[in-house]
N, C-alpha and C positions, 0 to 999 in steps of 0.2 A: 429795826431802823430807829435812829434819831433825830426829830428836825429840831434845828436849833437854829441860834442865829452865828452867823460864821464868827471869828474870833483870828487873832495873828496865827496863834496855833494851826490853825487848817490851811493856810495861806497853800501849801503845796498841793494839799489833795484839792482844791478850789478852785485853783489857776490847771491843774490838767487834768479838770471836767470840764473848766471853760476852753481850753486848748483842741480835747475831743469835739465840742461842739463845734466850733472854728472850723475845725480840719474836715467834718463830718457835713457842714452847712448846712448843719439842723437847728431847726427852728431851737431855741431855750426858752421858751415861755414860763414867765417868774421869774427869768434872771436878766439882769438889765447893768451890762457894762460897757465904758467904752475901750471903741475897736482900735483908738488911736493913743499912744502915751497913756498909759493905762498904769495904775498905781494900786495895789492890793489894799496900800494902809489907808490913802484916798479914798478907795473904795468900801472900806468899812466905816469908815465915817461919813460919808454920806450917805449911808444906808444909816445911821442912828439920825442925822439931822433929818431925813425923810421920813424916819418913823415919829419924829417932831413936830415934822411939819412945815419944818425950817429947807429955805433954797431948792424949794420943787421948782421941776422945771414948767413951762405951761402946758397944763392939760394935765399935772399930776396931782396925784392926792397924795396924803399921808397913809405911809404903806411896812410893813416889815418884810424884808427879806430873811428867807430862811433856808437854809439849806440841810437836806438829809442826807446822813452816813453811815452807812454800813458799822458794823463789829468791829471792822480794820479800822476806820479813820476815811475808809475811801469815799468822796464824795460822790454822789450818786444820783441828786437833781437839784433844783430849784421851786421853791415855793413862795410867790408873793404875796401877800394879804393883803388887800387895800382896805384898810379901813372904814372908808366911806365912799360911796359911790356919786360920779357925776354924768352928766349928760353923755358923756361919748363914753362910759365903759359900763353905764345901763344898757348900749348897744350892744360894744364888742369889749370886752376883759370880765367883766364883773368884780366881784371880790377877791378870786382867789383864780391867777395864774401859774400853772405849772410845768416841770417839764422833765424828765428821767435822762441822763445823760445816753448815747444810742447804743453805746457796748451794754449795756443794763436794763435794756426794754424786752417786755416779755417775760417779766419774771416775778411779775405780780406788784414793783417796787411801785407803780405811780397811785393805785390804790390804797396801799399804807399811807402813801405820803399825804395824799390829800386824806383818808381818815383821820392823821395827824395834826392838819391842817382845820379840819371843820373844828378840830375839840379848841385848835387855837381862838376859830369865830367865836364858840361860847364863851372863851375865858375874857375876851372881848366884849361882851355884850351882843355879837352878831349872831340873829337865832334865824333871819332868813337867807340864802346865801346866793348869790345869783352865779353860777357857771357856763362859761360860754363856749364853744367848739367850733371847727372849720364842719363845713355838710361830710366833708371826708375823712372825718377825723374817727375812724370806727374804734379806736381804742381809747380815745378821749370820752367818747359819748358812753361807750361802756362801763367805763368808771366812775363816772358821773354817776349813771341810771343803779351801780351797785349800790350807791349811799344814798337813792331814794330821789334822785333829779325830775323833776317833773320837766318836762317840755311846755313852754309858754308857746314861744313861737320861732320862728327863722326871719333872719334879717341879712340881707343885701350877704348870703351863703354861712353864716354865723346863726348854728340853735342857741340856743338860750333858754335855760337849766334852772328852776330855783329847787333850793332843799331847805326845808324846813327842820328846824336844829331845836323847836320848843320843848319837844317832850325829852 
């Protein structure tokens, strides 16, 4: 697996994983487009001015999106980083939202992806990581607890996950 950040090149395999999502009305956590006139090249550019800093919307931080692909090209999920954390995603988001497209779940792919993800917080300078889950999310919380999630506590049905990235 490769996460990267998307590029024109992918534009196809990108637009139907967000298509399966769509048709599927699964949640895409890490991937954040919109559902109305919807622009791919739009869209990669606001994902560079968001990693800036530049044109959040309220309530956002500066954040990289990233997307993971298969050997083919085939995109596979979504992985957000936010950079820095504020009041409302110390509750519910933390640092690092994600999400496996649902034809591809089950197959080990969202654990790579956030493995992929943590190495990104270091290269960042983020060595504590906060990850958060629905109380029902039994395959969220397991991926989490692989890469060492400690349980803080549960919040209004959202646990909350820190990993420590120091050593």
């Amino acid at each position: 697996m490769e996460l990267r950040r998307p590029t024109l090149t992918d534009c196809q395999a990108v637009l139907e994983m967000m298509a399966e999502f769509t048709q599927q009305k699964s949640a895409s956590d890490g991937g954040f487009w919109p559902q109305e006139d919807f622009d791919y090249s739009d869209w990669l550019q606001s994902n560079l001015a968001a990693e800036q800093g530049l044109n959040l919307a309220e309530g956002f931080v500066p954040a990289i999106q990233f997307v993971s692909f298969d050997e083919t090209g085939q995109a596979l999920g979504f992985l957000h980083l936010r950079l820095r954390l504020n009041d409302a995603l110390l509750e519910q988001g933390g640092h690092i939202g994600y999400s496996i497209r649902p034809s591809q779940r089950g197959q080990g792919y969202a654990k790579e992806q956030l493995r992929l993800g943590l190495k990104e917080c270091v290269s960042k300078n983020i060595h504590r990581v906060l990850l958060t889950c629905d109380v029902t999310n039994e395959a969220s919380r397991r991926t989490i607890l692989a890469y060492g999630g400690v349980l803080e506590d549960v919040r209004q049905g959202t646990e909350r996950y820190w990993i420590d990235l120091k050593d």
